[in-house]
C-alpha positions as CSV (number, residue, x, y, z in Angstrom):
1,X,167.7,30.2,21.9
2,X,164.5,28.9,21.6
3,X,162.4,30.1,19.2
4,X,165.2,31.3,16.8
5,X,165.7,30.7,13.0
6,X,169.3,30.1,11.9
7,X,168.1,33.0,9.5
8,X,167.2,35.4,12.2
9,X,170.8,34.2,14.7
10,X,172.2,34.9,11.1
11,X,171.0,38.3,10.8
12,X,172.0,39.4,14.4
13,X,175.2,38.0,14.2
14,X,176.2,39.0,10.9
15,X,175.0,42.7,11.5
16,X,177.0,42.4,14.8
17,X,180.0,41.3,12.7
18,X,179.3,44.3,10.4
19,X,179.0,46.9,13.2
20,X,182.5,45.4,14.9
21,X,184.3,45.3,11.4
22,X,183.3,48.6,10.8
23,X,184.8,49.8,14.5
24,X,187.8,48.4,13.8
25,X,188.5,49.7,9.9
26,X,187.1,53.2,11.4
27,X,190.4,53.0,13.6
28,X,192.9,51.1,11.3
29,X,194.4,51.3,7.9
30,X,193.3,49.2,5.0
31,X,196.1,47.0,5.4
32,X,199.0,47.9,2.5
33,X,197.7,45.0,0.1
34,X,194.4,46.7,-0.6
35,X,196.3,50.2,0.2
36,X,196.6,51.9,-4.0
37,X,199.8,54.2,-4.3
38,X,203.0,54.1,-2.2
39,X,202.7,51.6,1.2
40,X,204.6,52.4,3.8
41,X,208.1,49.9,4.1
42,X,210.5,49.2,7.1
43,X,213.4,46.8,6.7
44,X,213.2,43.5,8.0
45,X,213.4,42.6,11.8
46,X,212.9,46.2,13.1
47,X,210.3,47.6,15.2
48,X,208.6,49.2,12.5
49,X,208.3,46.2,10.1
50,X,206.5,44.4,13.4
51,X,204.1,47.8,13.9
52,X,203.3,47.3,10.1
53,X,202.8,43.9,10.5
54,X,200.3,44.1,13.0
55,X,198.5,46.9,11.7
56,X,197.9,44.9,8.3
57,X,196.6,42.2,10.6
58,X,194.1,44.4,12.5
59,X,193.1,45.6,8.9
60,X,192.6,42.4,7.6
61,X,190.6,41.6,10.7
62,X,188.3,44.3,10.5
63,X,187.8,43.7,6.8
64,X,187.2,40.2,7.4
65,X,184.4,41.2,10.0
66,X,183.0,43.5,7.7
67,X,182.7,41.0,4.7
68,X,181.0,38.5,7.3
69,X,178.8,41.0,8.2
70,X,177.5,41.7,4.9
71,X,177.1,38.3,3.4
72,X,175.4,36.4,6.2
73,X,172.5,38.4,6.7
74,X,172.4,38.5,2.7
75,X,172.3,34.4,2.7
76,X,169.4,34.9,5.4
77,X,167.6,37.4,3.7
78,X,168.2,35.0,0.2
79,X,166.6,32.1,1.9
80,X,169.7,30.0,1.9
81,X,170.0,29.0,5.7
C-alpha cells in the first residue's frame, strides 16, 4: 500500500464495512434487544431458541459493521488518524 494514508485505508475500509453491514441488516432482523414491541420467544434448548439465537447474532453483526462503517471514515474525515 504504498502511497496510502491511514486516513484514506480508513475511508475505504470503513465505507466497505458500511456497505457489508448494510447487506447483512437488509437481510436480517434487528436482533430482539434493539427490536421495540413484542420479540419473538422459544423455550430453552429447542430448535427455535437456537434459530433466534443466531439470527440476533447475524443482527448484531451487521449492526456492528454498520457502526464501523460510519465512525471510521468520520475519525478520517475529523483528522484523528
Amino acid at each position: 500500500m504504498t502511497g496510502v494514508t491511514l486516513a484514506q485505508a480508513f475511508c475505504v475500509v470503513g465505507l466497505g464495512c458500511l456497505w457489508m453491514g448494510w447487506l447483512v441488516l437488509a437481510n436480517a432482523p434487528l436482533p430482539r434487544q434493539l427490536r421495540r414491541g413484542s420479540t419473538p420467544v422459544a423455550e430453552k434448548g429447542t430448535p427455535e431458541a437456537f434459530g433466534l439465537f443466531w439470527m440476533d447474532q447475524y443482527g448484531w453483526f451487521g449492526v456492528t459493521l454498520a457502526v464501523l462503517g460510519i465512525v471510521l471514515p468520520v475519525l478520517a474525515f475529523l483528522g484523528v488518524v
